[in-house]
ZAZAGU-79795 format. One record per residue: x, y, z of N, C-alpha, C in turn. Coordinates in steps of 0.2 Angstrom, whole numbers. Atoms other than C-alpha are relative to their C-alpha. Example, Ala and Ser with C-alpha at 12.3 -4.5 7.8 and 13.67 -1.06 7.14 Angstrom:
+-------+-------+-------+-------+-------+-------+-------+-------+-------+
|  n_px |  n_py |  n_pz | ca_px | ca_py | ca_pz |  c_px |  c_py |  c_pz |
+-------+-------+-------+-------+-------+-------+-------+-------+-------+
|     4 |    -6 |     0 |    62 |   -22 |    39 |     4 |     6 |     0 |
|    -4 |    -6 |    -1 |    68 |    -5 |    36 |    -4 |     5 |     3 |
+-------+-------+-------+-------+-------+-------+-------+-------+-------+
***
This chain:
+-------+-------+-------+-------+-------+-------+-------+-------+-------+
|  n_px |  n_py |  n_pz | ca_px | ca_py | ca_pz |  c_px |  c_py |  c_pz |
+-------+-------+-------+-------+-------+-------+-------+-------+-------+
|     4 |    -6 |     0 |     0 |     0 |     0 |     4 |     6 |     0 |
|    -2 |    -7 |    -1 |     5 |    18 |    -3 |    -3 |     5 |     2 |
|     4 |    -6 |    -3 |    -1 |    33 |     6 |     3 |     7 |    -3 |
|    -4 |    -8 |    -1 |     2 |    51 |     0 |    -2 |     3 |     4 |
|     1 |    -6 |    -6 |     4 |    63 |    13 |     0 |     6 |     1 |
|    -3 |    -5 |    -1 |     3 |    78 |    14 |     4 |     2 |     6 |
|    -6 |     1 |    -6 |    18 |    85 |    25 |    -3 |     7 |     3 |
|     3 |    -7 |    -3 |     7 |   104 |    29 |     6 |     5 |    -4 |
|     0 |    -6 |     2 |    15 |   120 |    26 |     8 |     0 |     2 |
|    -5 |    -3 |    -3 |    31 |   119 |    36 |     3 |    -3 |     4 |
|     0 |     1 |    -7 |    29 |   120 |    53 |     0 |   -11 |     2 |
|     1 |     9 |     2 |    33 |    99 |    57 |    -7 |    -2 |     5 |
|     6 |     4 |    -4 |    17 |    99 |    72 |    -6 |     0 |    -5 |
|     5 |     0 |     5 |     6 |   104 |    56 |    -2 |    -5 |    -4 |
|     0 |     6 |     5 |     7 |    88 |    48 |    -7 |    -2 |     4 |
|     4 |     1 |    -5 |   -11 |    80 |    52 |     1 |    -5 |     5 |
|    -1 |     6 |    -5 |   -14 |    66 |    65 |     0 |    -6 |    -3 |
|     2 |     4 |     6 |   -20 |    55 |    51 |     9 |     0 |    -5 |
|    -5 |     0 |     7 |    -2 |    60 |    39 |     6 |    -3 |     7 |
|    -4 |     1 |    -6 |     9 |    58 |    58 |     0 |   -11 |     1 |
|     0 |     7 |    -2 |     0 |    41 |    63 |     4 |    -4 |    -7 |
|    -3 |     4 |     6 |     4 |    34 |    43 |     9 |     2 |    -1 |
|    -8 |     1 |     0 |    23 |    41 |    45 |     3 |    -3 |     5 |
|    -4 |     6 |    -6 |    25 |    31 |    61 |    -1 |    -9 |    -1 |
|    -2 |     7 |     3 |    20 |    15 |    52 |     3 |    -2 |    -5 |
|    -4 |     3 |     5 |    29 |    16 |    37 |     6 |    -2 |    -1 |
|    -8 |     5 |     1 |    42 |     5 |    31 |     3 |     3 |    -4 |
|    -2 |    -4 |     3 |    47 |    15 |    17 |    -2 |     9 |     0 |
|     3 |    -4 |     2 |    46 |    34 |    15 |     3 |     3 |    -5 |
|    -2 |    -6 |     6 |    49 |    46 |    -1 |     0 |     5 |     2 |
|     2 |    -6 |    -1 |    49 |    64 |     3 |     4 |     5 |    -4 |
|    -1 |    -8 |     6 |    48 |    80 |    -7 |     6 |     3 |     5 |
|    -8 |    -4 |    -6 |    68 |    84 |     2 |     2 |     9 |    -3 |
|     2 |    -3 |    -1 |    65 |    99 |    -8 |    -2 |     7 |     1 |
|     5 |    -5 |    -3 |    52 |   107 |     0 |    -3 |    -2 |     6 |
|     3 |     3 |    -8 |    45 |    96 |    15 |     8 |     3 |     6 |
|    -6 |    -3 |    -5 |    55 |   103 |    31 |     2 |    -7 |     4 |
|    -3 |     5 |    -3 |    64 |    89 |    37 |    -3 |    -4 |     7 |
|     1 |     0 |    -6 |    60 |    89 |    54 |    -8 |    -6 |     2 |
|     6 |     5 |     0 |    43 |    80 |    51 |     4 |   -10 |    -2 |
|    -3 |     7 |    -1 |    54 |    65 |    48 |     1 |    -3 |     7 |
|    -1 |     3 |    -7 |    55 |    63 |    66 |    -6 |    -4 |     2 |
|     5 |     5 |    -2 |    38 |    55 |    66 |     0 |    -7 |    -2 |
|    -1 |     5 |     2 |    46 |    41 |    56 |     3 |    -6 |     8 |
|    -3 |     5 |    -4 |    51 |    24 |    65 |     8 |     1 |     1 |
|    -6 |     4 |     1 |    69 |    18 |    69 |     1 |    -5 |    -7 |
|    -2 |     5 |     5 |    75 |     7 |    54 |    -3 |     3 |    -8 |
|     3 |    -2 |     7 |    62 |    17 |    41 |     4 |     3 |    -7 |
|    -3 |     0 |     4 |    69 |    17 |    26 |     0 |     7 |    -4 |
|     3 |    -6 |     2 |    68 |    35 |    19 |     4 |     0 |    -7 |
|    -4 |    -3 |     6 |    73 |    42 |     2 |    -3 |     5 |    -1 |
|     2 |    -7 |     1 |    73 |    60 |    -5 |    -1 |     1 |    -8 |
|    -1 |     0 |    10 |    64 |    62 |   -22 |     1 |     5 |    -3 |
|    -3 |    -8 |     4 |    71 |    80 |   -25 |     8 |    -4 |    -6 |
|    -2 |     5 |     3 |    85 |    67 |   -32 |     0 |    -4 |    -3 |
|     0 |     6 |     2 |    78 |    56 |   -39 |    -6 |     1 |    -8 |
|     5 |    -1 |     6 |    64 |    53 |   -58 |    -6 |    -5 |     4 |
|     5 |     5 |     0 |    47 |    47 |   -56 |     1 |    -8 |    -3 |
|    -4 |     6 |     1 |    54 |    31 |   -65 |     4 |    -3 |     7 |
|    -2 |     4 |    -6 |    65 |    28 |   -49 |    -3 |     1 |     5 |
|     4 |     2 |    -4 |    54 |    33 |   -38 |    -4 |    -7 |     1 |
|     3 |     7 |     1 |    44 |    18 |   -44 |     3 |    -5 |     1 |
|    -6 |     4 |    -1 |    58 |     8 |   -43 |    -2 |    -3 |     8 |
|     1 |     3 |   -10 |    57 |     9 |   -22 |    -7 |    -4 |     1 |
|     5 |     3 |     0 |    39 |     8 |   -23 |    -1 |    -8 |     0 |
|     1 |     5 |     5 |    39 |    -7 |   -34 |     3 |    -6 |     6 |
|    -5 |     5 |     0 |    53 |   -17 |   -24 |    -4 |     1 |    10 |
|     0 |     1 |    -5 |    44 |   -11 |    -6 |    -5 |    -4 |     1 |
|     4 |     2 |     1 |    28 |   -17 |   -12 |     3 |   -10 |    -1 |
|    -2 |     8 |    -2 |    36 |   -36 |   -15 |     3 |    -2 |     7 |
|     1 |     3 |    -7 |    41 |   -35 |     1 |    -3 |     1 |     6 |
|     7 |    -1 |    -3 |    26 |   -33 |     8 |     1 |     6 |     7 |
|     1 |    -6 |    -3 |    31 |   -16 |    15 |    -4 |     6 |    -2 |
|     5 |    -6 |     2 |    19 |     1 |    16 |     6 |     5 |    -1 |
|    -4 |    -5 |     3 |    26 |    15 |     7 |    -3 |     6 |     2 |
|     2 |    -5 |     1 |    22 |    34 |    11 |     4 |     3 |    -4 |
|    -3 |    -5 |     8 |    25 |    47 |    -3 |    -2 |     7 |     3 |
|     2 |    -5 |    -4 |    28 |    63 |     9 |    -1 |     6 |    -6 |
|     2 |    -5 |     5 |    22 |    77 |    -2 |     2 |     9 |     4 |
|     3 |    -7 |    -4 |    23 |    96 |     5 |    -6 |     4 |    -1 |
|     8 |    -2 |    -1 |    10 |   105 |     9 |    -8 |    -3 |    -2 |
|     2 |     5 |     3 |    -5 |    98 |     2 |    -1 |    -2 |    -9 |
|    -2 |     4 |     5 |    -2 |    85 |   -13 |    -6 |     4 |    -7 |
|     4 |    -2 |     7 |   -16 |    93 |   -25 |     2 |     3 |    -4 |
|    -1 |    -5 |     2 |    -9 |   108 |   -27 |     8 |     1 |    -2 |
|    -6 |     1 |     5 |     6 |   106 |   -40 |     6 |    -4 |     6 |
|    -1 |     5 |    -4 |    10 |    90 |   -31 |     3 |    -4 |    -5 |
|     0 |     7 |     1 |    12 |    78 |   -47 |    -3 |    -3 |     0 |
|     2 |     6 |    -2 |     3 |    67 |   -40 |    -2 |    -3 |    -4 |
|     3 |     2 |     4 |    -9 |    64 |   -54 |     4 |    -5 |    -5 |
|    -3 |     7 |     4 |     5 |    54 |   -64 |     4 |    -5 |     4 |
|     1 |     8 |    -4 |     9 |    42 |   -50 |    -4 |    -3 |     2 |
|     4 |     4 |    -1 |    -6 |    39 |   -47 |    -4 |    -4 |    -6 |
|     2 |     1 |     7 |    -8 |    35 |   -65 |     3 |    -9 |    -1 |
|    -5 |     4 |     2 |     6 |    24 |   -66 |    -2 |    -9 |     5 |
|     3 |     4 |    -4 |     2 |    16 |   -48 |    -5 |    -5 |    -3 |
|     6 |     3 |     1 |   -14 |     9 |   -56 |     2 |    -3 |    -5 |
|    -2 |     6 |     5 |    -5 |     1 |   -72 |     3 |    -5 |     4 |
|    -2 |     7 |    -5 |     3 |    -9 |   -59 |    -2 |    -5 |     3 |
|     5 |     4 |    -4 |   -10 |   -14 |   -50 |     1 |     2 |    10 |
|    -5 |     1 |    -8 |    -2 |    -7 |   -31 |    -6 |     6 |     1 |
|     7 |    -4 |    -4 |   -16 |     1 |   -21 |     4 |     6 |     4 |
|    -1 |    -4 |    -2 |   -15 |    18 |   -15 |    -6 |     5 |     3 |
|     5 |    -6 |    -5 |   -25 |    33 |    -3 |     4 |     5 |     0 |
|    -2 |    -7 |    -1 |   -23 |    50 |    -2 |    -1 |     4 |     7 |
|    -1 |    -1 |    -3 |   -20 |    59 |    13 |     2 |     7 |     2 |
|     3 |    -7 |     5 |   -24 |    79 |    12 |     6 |     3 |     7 |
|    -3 |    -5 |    -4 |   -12 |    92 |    20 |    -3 |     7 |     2 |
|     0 |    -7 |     0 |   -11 |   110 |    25 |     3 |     4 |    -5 |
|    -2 |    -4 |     6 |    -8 |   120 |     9 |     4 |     7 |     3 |
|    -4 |    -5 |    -1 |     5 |   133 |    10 |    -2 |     6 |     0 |
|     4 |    -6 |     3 |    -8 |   146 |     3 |    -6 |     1 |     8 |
|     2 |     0 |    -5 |   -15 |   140 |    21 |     4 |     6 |     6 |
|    -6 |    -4 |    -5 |     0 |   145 |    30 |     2 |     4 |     2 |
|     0 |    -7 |     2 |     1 |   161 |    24 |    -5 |     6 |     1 |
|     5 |    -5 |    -3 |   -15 |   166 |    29 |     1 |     1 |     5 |
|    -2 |    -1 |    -7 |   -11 |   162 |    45 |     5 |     4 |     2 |
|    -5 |    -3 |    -2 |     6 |   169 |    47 |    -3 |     8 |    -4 |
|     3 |    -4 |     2 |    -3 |   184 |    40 |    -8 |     2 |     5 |
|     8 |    -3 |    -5 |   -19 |   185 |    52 |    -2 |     2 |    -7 |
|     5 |    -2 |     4 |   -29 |   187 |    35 |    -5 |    -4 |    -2 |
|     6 |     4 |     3 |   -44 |   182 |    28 |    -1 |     1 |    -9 |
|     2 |    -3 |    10 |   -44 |   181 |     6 |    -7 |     2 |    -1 |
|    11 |    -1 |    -1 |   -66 |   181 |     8 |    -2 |     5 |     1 |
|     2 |    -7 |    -6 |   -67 |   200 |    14 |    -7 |     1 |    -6 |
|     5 |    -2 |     1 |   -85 |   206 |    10 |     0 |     8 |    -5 |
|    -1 |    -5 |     2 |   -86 |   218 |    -3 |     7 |     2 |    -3 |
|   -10 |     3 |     3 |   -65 |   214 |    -7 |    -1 |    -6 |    -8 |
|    -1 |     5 |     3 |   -66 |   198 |   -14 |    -3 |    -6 |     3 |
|     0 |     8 |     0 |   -75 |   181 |   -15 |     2 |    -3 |    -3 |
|    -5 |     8 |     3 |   -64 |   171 |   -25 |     7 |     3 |     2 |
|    -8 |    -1 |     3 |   -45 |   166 |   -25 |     0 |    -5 |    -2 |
|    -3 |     3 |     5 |   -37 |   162 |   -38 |     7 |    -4 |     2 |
|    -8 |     3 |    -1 |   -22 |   150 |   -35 |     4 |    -1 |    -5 |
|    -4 |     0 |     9 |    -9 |   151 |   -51 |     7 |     1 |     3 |
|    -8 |    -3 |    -1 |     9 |   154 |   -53 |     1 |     4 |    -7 |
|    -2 |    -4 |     5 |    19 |   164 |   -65 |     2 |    -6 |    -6 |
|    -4 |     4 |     7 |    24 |   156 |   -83 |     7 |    -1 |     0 |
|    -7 |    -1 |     2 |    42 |   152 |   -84 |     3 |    -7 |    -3 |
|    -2 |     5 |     4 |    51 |   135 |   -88 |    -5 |    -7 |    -2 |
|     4 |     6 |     3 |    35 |   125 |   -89 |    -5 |     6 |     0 |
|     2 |    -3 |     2 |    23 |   133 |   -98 |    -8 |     2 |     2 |
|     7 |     0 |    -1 |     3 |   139 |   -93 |    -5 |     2 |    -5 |
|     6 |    -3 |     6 |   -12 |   140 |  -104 |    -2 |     7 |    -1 |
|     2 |    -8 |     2 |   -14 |   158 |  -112 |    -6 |     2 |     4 |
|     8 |    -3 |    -5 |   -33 |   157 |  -103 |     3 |     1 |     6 |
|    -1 |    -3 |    -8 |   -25 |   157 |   -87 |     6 |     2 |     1 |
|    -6 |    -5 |     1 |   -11 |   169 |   -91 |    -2 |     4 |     6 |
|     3 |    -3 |    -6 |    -9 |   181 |   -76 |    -2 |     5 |    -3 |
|     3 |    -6 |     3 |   -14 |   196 |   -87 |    -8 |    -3 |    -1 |
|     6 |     2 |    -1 |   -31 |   185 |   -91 |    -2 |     1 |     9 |
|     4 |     0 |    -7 |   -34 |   182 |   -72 |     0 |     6 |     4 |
|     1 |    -4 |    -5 |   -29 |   198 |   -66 |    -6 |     6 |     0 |
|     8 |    -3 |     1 |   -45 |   206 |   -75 |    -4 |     0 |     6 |
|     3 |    -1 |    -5 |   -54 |   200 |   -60 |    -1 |     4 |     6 |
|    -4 |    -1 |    -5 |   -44 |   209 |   -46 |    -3 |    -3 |     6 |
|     1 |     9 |    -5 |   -48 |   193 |   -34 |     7 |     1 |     5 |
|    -7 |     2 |    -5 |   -38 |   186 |   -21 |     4 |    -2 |    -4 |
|    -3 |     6 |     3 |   -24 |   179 |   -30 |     8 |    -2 |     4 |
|    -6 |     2 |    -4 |   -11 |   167 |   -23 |     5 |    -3 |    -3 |
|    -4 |     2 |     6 |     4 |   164 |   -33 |     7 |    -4 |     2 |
|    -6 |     4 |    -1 |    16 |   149 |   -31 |     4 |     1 |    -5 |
|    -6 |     1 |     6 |    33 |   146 |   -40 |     1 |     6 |    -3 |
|     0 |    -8 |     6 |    35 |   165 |   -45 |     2 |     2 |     2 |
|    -4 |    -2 |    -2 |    45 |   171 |   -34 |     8 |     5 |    -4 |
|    -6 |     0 |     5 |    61 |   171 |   -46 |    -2 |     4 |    -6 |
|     4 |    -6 |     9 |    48 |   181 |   -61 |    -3 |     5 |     2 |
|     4 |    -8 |    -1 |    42 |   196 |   -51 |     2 |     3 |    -6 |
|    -1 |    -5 |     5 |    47 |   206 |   -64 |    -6 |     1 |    -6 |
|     6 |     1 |     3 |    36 |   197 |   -78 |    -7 |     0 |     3 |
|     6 |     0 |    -4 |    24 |   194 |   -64 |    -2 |     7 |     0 |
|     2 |    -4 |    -2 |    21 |   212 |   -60 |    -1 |     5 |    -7 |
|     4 |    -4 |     9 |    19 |   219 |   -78 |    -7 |    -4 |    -2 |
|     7 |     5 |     0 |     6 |   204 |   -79 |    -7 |     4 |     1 |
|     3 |    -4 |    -6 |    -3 |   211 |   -64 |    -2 |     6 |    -3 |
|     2 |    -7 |     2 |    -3 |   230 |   -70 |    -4 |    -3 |    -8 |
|     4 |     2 |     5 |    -7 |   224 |   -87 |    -7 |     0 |     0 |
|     5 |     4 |     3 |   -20 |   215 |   -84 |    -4 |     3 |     5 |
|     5 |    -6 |    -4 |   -29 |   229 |   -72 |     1 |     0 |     8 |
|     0 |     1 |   -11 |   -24 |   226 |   -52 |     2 |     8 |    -3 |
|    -3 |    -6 |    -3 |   -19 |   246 |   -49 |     6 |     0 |     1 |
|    -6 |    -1 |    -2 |    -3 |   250 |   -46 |     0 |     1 |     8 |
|     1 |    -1 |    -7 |    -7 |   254 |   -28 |    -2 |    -8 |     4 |
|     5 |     5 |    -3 |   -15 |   236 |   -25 |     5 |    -3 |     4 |
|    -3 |     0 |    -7 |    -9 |   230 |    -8 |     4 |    -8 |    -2 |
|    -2 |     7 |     2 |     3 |   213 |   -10 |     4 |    -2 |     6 |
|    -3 |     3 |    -5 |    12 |   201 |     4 |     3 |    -3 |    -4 |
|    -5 |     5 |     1 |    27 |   190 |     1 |     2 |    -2 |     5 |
|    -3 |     4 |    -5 |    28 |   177 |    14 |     5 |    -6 |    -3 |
|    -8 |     4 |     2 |    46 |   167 |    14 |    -3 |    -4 |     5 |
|    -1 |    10 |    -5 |    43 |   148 |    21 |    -5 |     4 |     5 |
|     5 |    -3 |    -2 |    26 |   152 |    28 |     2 |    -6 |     6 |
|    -1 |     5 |    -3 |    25 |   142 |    44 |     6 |    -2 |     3 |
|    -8 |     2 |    -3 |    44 |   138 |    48 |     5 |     3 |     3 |
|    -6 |    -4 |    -3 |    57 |   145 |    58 |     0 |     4 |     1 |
|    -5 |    -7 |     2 |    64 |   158 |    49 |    -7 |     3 |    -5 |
|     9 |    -4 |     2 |    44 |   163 |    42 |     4 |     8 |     0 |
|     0 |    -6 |     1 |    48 |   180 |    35 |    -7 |     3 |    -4 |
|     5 |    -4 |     8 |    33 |   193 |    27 |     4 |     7 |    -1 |
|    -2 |    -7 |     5 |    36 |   208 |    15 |    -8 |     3 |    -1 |
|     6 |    -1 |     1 |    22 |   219 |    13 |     2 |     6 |    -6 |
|    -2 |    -5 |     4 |    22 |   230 |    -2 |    -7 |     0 |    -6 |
|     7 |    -1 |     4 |    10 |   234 |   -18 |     3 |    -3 |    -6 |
|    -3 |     5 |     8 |    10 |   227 |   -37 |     6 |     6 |    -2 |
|    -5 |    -4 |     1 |    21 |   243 |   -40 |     6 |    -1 |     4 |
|    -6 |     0 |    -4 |    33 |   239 |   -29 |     3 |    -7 |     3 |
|    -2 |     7 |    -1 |    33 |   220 |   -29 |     8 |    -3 |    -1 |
|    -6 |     5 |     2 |    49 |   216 |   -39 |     7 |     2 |     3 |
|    -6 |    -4 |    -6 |    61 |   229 |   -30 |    -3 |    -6 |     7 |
|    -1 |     4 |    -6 |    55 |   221 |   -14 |     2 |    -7 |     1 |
|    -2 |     7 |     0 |    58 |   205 |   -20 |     7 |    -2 |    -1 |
|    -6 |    -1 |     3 |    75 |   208 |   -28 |     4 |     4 |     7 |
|    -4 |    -4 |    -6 |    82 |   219 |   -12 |    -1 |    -4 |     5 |
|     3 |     4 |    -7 |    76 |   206 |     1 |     4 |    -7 |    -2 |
|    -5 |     9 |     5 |    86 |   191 |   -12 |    -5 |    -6 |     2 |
|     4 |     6 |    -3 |    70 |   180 |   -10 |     0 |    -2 |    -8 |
|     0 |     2 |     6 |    72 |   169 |   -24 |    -7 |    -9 |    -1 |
|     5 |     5 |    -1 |    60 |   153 |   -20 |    -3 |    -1 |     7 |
|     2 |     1 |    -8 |    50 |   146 |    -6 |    -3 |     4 |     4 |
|     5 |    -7 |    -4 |    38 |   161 |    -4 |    -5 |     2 |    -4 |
|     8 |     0 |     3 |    19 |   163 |    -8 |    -1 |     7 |    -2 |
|     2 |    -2 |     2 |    14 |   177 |   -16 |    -6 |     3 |     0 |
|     8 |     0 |    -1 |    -5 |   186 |   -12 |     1 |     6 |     0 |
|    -2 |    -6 |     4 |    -9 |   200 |   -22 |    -9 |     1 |     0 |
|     7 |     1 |     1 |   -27 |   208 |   -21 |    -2 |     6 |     9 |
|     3 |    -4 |    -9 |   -37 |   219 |    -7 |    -1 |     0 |     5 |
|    -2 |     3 |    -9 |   -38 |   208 |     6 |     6 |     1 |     2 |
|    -6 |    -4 |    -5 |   -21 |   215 |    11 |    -2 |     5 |     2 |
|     0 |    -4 |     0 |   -27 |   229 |    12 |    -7 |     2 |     8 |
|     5 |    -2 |    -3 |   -39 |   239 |    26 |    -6 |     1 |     2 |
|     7 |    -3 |     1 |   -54 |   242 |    20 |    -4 |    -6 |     0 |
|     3 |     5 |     2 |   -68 |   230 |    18 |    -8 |    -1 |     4 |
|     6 |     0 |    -3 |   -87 |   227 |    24 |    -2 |    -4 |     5 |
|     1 |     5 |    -6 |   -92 |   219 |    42 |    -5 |    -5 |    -4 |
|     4 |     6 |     3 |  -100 |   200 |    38 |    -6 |     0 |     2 |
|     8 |    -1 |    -1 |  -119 |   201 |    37 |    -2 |    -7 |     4 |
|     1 |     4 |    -4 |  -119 |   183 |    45 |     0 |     1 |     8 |
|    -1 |    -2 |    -6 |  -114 |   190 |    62 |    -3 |     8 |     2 |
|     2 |    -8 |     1 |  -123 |   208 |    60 |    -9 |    -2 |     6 |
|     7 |     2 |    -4 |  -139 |   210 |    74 |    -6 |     1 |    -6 |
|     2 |    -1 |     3 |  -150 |   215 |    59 |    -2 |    -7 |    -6 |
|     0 |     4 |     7 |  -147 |   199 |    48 |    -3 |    -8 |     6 |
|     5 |     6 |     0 |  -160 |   184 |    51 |     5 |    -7 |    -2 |
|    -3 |     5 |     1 |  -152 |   168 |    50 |    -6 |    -6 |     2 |
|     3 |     7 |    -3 |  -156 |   147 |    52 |    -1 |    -1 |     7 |
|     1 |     4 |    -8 |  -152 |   147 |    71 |     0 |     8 |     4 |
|     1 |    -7 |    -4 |  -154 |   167 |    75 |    -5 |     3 |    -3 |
|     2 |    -5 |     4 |  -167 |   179 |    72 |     2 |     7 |     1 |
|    -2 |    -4 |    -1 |  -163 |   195 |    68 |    -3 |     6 |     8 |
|    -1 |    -2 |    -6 |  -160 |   208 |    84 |     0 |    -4 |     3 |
|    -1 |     6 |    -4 |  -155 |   194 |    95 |     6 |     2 |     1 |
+-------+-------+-------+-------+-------+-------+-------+-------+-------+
***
């Protein structure tokens, strides 16, 4: 059996109790070495077999699998943060199933989680914005023209941008491009959740200096949009005037 994990945002008590108990059983593990913070490897046993697949191709990857599964050992497959969210996952779970080697998924804390947190923000502000957009910038693997950041920044939405650290530059011409204001409020948290968790607070005009002066070059979320910013409408669900399922209004 193999379990992917997600490993959470970081912080190693973040992992859940469900991804914790499955690194204490396992006989084998793979870990994203990186981007998982190491330290969650303490939940592993003695004798646990570990490999780091920042090292290694999907092809070898399958190789351990392949060779733990004949000896009727469990495998986890530590993922960072969680596994949906430009994870891969999707072509070992493809491959897994030509095999015939049974597999479960096991959901993490998203980095875009982390973020909020070490931010005390909420992306959902009233009057701000209800949707976020999670995207990255374009650069050595390429993304569909529809979801170019100039398309999605039409919306001026929450948006949360992995892997784009390294493209501020193209990022924030994107951005203005495609209509955020130049004023529009921006955060760059560094390793959201871990240690050395640094934020940058600055605007779309001012994103790539802060990012180039500060030498952040990977490993840091992007969230670009009004919910950085001040303003915003108190939520009509907690308001004395608004009637609800389990209140009625002035109550």
């Amino acid at each position: 059996m193999v379990h992917f994990v997600g490993a959470g945002s970081g912080a190693a008590d973040l992992i859940t109790v469900r991804g914790a108990r499955l690194l204490e059983e396992a006989d084998v593990v793979i870990y994203a070495g990186s981007l998982v913070n190491p330290d969650v490897l303490r939940y592993t046993r003695p004798g646990c077999e570990i490999h780091n697949s920042a090292e290694m191709t999907l092809e070898q990857v399958l190789e351990v699998v392949q060779a733990a599964e004949a000896a009727g050992k469990t495998t986890v497959r530590l993922h960072t943060g969680d596994s949906s969210i430009y994870g891969a996952v999707r072509e070992q779970f493809d491959e897994l199933e030509k095999l015939g080697i049974g597999y479960d998924v096991c959901p993490g804390v998203s980095a875009f989680c982390g973020a909020a947190a070490a931010l005390r923000a909420e992306y959902t502000l009233p009057d701000v914005s209800q949707t976020v957009i999670i995207t990255r910038t374009a650069g050595r693997t390429a993304v569909p023209e529809r979801e170019s950041i100039r398309s999605l920044a039409a919306h001026q939405s929450t948006m949360v941008l992995f892997l784009s650290t390294s493209l501020t530059e193209k990022l924030q011409a994107e951005l203005l491009e495609g209509g955020y204001p130049g004023s529009t409020p921006v955060a760059v948290v560094y390793k959201a959740t871990w240690p050395d968790e640094k934020i940058f607070r600055c605007t779309v005009d001012t994103l790539h200096s802060t990012v180039t002066e500060n030498g952040l070059t990977k490993t840091s979320l992007i969230i670009v949009g009004g919910c950085m910013g001040e303003q915003y409408t108190r939520s009509r669900l907690y308001a004395p005037e608004f009637s609800t399922e389990f209140r009625k209004a002035g109550k």
